[in-house]
C-alpha positions as CSV (number, residue, x, y, z in Angstrom):
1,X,0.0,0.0,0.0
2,X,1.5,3.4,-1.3
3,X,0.7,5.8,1.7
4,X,2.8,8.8,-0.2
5,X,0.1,10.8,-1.5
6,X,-1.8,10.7,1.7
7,X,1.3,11.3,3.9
8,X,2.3,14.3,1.5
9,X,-1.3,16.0,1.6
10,X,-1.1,15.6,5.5
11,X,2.3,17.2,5.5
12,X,1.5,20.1,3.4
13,X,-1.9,20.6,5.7
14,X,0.3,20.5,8.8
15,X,3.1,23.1,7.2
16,X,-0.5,25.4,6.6
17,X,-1.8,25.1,9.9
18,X,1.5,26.0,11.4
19,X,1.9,28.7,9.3
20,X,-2.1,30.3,10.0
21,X,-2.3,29.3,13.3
22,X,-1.9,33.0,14.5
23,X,-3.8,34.3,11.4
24,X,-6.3,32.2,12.3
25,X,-6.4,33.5,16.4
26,X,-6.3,37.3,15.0
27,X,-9.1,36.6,12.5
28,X,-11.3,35.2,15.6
29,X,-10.0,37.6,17.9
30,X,-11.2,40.7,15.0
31,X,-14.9,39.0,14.7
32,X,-15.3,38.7,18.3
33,X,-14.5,42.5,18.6
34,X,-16.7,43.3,15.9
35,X,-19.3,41.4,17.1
36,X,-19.2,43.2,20.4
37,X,-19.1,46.4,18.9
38,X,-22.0,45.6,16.0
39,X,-24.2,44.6,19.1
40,X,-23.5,47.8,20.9
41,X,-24.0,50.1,18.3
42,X,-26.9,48.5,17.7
43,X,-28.4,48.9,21.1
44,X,-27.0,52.5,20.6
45,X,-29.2,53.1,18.1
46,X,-32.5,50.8,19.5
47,X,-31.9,48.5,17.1
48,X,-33.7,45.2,18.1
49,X,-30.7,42.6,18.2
50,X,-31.4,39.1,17.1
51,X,-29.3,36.5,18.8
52,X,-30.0,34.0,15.8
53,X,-28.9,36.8,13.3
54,X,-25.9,37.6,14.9
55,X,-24.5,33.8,16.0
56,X,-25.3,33.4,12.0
57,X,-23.5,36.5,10.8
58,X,-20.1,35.6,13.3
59,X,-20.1,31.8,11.8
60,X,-20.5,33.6,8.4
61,X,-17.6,35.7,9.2
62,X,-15.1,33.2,10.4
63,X,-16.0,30.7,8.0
64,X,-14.9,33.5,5.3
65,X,-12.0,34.1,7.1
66,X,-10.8,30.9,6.9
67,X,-11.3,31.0,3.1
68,X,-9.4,34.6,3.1
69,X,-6.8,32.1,4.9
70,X,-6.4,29.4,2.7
71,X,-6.7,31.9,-0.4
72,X,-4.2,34.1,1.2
73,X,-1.9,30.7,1.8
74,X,-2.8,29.0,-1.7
75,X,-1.7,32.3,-3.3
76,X,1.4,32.5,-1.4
77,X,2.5,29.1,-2.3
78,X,1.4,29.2,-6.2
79,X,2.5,32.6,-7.0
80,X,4.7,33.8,-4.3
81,X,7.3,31.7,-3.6
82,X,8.2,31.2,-7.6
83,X,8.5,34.9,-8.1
84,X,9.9,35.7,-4.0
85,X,7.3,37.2,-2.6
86,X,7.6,35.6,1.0
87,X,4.9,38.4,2.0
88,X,2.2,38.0,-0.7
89,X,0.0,36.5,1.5
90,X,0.3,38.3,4.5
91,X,-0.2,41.4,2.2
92,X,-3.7,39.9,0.7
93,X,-5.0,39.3,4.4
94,X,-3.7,42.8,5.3
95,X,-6.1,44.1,3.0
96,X,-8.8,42.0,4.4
97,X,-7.9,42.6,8.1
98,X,-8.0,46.4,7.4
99,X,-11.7,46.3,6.4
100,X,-12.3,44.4,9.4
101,X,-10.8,47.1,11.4
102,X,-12.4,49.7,10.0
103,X,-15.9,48.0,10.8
104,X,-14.6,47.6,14.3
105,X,-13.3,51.3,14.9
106,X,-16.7,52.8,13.0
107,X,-19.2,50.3,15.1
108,X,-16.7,51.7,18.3
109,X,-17.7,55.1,17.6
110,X,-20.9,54.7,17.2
111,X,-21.8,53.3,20.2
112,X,-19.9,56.5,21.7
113,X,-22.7,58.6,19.5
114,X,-20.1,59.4,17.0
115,X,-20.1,59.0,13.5
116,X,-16.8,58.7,11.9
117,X,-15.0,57.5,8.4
118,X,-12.0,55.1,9.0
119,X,-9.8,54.3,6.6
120,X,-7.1,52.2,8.3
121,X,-5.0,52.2,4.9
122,X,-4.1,55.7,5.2
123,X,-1.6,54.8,7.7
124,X,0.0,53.3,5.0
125,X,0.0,56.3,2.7
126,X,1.2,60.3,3.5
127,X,-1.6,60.5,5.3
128,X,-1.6,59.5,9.1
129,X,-4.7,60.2,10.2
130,X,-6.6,56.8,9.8
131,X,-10.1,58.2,11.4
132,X,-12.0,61.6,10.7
133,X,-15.1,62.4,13.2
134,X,-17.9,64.3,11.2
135,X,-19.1,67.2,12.9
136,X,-22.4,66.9,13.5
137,X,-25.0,69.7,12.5
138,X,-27.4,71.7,14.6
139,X,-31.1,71.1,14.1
140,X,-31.2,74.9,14.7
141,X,-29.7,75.9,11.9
């Protein structure tokens, strides 16, 4: 019996797992926060909160995550490595991270009754400021 194919596939899900194992903590770590937040702004705003809706929406999210993950990893592996690009796939989930972190930081706000635009890429530009609070007008006038 040839076990080669089985112990190579086993291997090469091993060598992943080591390598996304901290990936894989931040991208729970980010939906628990958002969660948090998502349900607090909510209530913020007297939103009714559905405990079905939101269990379904956090499964949802880590199961994309994982995908983001193995995309990320698959890229790496396919494309990376022949041309040296150790960092393609932590680039590709830097991107995806950073939308998750703007969701976190604008559901944050909100719940402090302030509405803000994030951009957490900005850091990354000339541009340091990563979050802008809008003013908020006066009924008055």
């Amino acid at each position: 019996m040839d076990n080669n194919y089985t112990d190579g596939f086993l291997i090469g899900l091993l060598e992943f797992f080591i390598w996304a194992k901290w990936l894989l903590v931040l991208a729970f770590l980010l939906t628990m926060a958002d969660l948090k937040f998502g349900i607090s702004a909510a209530k913020y705003r007297n939103e009714i909160v559905k405990r079905s809706r939101a269990v379904r929406r956090t499964l949802d999210k880590i199961t994309n995550y994982c995908l983001w993950i193995i995309l990320a990893y698959t890229f790496g592996q396919a494309f990376g490595q022949p041309f040296g690009i150790d960092l393609m796939p932590l680039i590709i989930l830097l991107v995806i991270y950073g939308v998750e972190l703007e969701s976190i930081y604008v559901n944050y706000f909100a719940t402090k009754g302030k509405k803000v635009k994030v951009n957490v890429f900005k850091f990354f530009g000339k541009k340091a400021d990563i979050i802008e609070v809008e003013e908020k007008e006066d009924d008055n006038g």
